[in-house]
N, C-alpha and C positions, 0 to 999 in steps of 0.2 A: 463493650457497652460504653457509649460517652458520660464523662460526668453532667450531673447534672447543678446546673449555677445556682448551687446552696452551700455554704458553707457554716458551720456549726462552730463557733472559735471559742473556744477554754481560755479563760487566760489567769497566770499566778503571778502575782505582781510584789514585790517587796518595795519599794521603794518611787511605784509609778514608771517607769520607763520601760515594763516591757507591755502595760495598759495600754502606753501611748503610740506604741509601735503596733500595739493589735489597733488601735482605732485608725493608725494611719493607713495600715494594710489593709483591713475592712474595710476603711473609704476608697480607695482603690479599686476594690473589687466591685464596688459596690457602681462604681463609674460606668464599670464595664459589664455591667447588668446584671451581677450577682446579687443575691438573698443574701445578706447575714447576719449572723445570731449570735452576739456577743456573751458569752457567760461565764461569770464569775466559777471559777475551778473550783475553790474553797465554798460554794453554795450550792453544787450541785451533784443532784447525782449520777455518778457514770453509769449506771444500768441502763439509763433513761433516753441515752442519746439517739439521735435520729440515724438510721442507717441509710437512708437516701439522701442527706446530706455528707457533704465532707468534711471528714474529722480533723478538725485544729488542737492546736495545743501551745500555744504561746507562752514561754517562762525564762525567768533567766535563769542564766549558768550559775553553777555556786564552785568554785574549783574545778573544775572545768566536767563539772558534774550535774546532774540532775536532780533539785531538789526533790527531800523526799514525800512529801505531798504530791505533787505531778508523778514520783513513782508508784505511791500507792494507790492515786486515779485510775494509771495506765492497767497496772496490773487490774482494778476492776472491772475495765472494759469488757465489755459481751462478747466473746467470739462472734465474730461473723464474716459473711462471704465477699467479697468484691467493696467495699466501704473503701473510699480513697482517701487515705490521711496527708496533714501537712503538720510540721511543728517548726516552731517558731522561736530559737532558743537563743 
């Protein structure tokens, strides 16, 4: 099934740099005739997300680790079927 050009993009920012990397990549996509949905990570909720869009996740590294905010999104996440993700680390 091809994806469809929506992207749903999370993003957890400490310091700005990895907001600006998500707006630079959303603008991009968005060139190339993609939908996107920029959403603050720390504001929403993971139950809620769109499963016909594709799943973002934009954050930075902490030790070459995953902060743990972004870990306990992920782990919220709804199982589901064929949902194409990207993360953005």
């Amino acid at each position: 099934m091809p994806v469809k050009k929506m992207l749903q993009l999370y993003w957890f920012s400490g310091s700005g740099n990895t907001l600006r990397a998500a707006e630079v990549f959303s603008g991009q996509l968005r060139e190339l005739g993609w939908t996107v949905k920029l959403c603050s990570l720390e504001k929403s909720d993971p139950t809620k997300i769109d499963p016909m869009a594709v799943l973002g996740i934009a954050f930075p590294t902490h030790c070459f680790s995953i902060p743990e905010i972004v870990r306990s999104f992920v782990k919220s996440l709804p199982k589901v079927d064929g949902t194409a993700a990207i993360m953005l680390g």
